[in-house]
N, C-alpha and C positions, 0 to 999 in steps of 0.2 A: 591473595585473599585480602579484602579490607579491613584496614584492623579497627576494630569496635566502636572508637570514639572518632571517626572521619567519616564524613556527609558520603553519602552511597550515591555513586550516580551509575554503577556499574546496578540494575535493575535486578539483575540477576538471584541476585544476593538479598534481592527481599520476598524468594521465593518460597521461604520456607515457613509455614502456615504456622507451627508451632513457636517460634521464635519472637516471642513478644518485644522485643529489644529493637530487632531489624524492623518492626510492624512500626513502632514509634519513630524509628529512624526513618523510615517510608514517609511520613507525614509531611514530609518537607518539600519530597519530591512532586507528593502529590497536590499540592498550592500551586507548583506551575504546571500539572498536566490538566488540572483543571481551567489553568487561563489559556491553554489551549481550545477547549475543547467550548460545545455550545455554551453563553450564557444566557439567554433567550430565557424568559418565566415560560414553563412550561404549564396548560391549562389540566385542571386535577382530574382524573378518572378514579372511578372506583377499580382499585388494584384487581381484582378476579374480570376485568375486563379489559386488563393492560398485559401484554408483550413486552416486558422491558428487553432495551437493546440496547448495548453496550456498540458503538462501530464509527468510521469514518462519518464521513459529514456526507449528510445527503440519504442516505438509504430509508430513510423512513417516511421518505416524502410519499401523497398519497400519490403521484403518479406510478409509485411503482406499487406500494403494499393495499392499493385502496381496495383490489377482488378478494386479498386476504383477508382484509379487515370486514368486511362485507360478507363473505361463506363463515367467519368466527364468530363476529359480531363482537370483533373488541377493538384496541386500538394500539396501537405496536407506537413504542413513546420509544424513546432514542435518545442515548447522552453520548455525544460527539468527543474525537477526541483525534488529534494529528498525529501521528508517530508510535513506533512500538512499544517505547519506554511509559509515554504518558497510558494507554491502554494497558502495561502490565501494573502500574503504580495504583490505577482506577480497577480495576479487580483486586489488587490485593489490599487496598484501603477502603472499599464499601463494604458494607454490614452485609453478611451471608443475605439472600433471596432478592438483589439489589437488578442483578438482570439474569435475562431467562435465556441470553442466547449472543455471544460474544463475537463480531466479527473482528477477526485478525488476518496480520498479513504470516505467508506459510512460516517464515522463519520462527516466527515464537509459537508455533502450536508446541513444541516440544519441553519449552519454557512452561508454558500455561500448564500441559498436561504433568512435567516436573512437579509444580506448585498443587496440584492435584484440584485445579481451577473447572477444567471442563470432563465432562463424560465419556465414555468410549461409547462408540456408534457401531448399529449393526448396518455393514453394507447392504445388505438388502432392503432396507427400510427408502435406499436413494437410487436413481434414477441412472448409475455410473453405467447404464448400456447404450444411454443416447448421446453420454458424453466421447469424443473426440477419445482414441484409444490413447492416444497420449497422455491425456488426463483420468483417466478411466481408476490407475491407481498410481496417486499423485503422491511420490516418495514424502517429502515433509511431513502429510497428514498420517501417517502410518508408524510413528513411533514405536519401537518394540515390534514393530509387524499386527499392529492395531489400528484402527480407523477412532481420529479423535474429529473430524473438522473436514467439511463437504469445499471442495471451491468453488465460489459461485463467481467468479472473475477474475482476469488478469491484463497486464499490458509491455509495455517496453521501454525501457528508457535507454535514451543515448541522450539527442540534443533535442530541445526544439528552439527553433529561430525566426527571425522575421525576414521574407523571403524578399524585401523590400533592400536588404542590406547583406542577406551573405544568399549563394548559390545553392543549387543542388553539388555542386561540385567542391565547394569550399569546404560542405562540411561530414564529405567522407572519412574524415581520422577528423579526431579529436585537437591534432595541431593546431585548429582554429579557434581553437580557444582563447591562442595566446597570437593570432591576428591582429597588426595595430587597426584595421576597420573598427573592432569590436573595443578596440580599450578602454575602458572608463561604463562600458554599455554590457557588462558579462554578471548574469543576475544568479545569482544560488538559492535554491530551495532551504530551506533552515532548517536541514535532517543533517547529519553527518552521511547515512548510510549510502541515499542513492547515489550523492557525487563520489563519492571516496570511490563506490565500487567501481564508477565508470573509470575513473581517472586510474585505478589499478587496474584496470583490463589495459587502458592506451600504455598502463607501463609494462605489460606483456603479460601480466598476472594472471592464468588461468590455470584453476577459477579463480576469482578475484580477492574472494573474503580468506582465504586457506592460504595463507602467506609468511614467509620468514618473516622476523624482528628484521634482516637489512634490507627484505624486497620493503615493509612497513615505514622504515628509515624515508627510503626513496620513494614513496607515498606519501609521505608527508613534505618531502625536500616539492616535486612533482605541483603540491597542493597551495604550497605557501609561491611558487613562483607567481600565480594567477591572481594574486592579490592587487597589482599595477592595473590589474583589468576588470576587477568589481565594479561592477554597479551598488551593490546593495545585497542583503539576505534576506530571503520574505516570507509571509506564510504560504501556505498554503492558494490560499484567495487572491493572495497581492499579485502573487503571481500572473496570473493574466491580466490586473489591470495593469503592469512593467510591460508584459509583451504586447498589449495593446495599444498603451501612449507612445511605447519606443524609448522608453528609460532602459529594459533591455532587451540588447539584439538578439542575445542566444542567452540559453540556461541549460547546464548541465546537467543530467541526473533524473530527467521527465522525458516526455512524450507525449502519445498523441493524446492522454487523459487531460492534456492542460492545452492541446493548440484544436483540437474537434468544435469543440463549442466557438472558440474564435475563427475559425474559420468560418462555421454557419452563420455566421454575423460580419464577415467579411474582411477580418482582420486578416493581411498579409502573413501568415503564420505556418510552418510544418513541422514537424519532427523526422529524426533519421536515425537509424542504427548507424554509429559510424564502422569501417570497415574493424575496426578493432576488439567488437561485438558491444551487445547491451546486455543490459538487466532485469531480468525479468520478473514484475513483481505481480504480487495474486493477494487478493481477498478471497477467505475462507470464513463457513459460519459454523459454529460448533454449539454446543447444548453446556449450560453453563450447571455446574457439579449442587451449587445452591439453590438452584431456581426449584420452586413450589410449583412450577406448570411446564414440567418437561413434553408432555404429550402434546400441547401447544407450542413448546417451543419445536419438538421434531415436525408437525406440522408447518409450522415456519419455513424452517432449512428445506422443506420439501417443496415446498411452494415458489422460495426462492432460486430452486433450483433446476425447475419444470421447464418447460419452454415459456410456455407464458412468464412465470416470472423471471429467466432470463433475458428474455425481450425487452421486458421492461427494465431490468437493470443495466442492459449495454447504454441505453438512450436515457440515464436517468439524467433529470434535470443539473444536477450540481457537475458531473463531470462522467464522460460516456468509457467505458472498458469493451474490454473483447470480453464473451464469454466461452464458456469450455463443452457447454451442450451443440449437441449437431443439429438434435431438433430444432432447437432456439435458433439458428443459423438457418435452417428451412423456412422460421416461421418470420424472423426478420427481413428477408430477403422476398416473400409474399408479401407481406403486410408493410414495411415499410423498405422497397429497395435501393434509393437515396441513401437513406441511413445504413443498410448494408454495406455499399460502394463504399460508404466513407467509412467504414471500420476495416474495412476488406477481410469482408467476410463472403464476399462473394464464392460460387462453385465454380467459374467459367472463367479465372483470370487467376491471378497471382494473388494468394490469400495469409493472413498470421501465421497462418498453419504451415506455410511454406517455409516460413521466415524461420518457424519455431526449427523445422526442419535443416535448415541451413549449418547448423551448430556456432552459431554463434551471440544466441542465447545464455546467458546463465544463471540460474535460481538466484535472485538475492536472500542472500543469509546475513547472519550476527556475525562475526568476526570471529575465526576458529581457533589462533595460536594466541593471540593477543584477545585482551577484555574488552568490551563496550566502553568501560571510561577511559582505557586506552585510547579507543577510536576518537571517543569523544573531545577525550582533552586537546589533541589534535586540533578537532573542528573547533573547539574554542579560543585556542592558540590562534589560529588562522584569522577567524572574526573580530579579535582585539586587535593585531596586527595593523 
């Protein structure tokens, strides 16, 4: 437990809606999940015509919401934000009716719905018979054996690299990390979560988050070795301008969400499951518990979750995902099958779905034996080093 008077970085702990103490303690957090996230002036709508959306960078662009905003006739306004922790900080520091519809990644829907942040959903109201039976009923969103949180995407993380300087061969185990090719040229995403989990699967961890204090030890010992072989720590965005100039060679912890787009612009670039598996991360949209336009907001989740607008989510401008609809996989594969091939979502070859199947896959979660500022303090030990 944290005790009263020490800065919270374990999020956890600012879950509690009644706790005005931890609410003011929260403030702090939320000054940097805000310098994450959009700072762009956004132009004013009249609120009864606005969809606020709390989510990742990018979803609100009109390539993908512009038939929604068109059959509504409103306008879906969107405040950006990188990482689990800055998204749980930014819901429980904005004034009730702030957004109408939250997208998270699966691991904190059960956090949110804890915080009593988002709604329970009636399955029938969504479209789970077009989606892929796999996802059809997706453990995370089911809290209590309840539906809080639809997925409208997902992808994989192992490595991705510049295929200019390591192989397909090179980088089936994660060994190549600590390759002198790569020394000085090994770039980290600025999350603790996705590298750490990869880097406990290469230490045999499965599943990777649900771990001893000494497998943890050796997760850390595992983490600080790679330091000799940094490049840098970046956001989000930096990220593929590294892999594009060749500042770095490989980055642990991503996939095809950060090498798809450089590739279609011809950057030498791929991603790989290494044999020691990856992780598997999902964007989910839920109905936010204060929003004043729920029926707008389930509207949304529905629309995002159609074929149509999964189509247009895989291929969104900012950075492309698999979706979990089969229809959407029908209708991407007619309409744009280029972009199918490169997602491999194809029917007539080796598809996600395969891979999904393979077992060596695993949900990324929050850290089950050990805390988040556990995790964290780790990944900040490591970055001052």
């Amino acid at each position: 437990m944290t005790p009263p008077d020490e800065p919270i970085t374990d999020f956890r702990a600012l879950l509690h809606p009644m706790n005005r103490r931890r609410l003011l303690q929260g403030a702090a957090g939320l000054a940097g999940a805000a310098a994450l996230g959009s700072s762009l002036p956004e132009p004013a709508y009249a609120q009864d015509k606005v969809l606020n959306l709390l989510s990742w960078p990018g979803h609100a662009d009109p390539a993908v919401v512009k038939p929604f905003e068109d059959k509504y006739g409103v306008k879906v306004v969107a405040k950006e934000y990188v990482g689990g922790e800055p998204m749980l900080a930014l819901m429980n520091q904005s004034p009730p009716g702030s957004f109408d519809v939250v997208l998270a990644d699966a691991e904190y829907i059960g956090m949110l719905k804890e915080g009593g942040f988002i709604d329970k959903l009636n399955p029938a109201d969504y479209s789970f018979a077009d989606y892929w039976p796999e996802f059809q009923k997706f453990e995370p969103h089911w809290p209590g054996g309840e539906l809080y949180s639809v997925l409208i995407r997902f992808g994989y993380l192992g490595i991705a690299y510049r295929t200019d300087v390591l192989t397909e061969a090179d980088v089936k185990s994660y060994k190549v990390l600590w390759d002198p090719k790569i020394k000085g040229k090994l770039g980290f995403f600025d999350w603790y979560l996705p590298t750490m989990g990869c880097l406990s699967l290469y230490n045999g961890n499965k599943p990777p988050f649900d771990i001893s204090d000494a497998a943890f030890g050796k997760l850390k010992e595992t983490l600080f070795s790679l330091k000799p072989q940094a490049s840098g720590f970046y956001s989000m965005a930096d990220q593929f301008s590294m892999l594009t100039n060749g500042t770095a060679a490989a980055i642990p912890g991503v996939g095809d969400w950060v090498v798809l787009l450089l590739q279609k612009n011809g950057v030498p670039v791929s991603a790989t499951v290494p044999d020691e598996g990856g992780i598997q991360w999902t964007e989910s949209m839920s109905i936010v518990s204060s929003s004043p336009k729920k029926d707008l907001a389930k509207a949304f989740i529905q629309y995002m979750s159609s074929a149509e607008g999964q189509v247009r989510s895989a291929h969104m401008p900012a950075y492309w995902a698999s979706i979990p609809n089969k229809k959407g996989w029908e209708l991407l594969n007619k309409d744009f099958p280029a972009d199918a091939k490169a997602l491999r979502h194809t029917f007539d070859a080796r598809n996600v779905m395969d891979e999904y199947k393979d077992g060596k896959i695993f949900i990324r979660k929050t850290p089950v034996k050990q805390s988040i500022e556990a995790w964290n303090d780790v990944w900040s030990e490591f970055k001052a080093m």
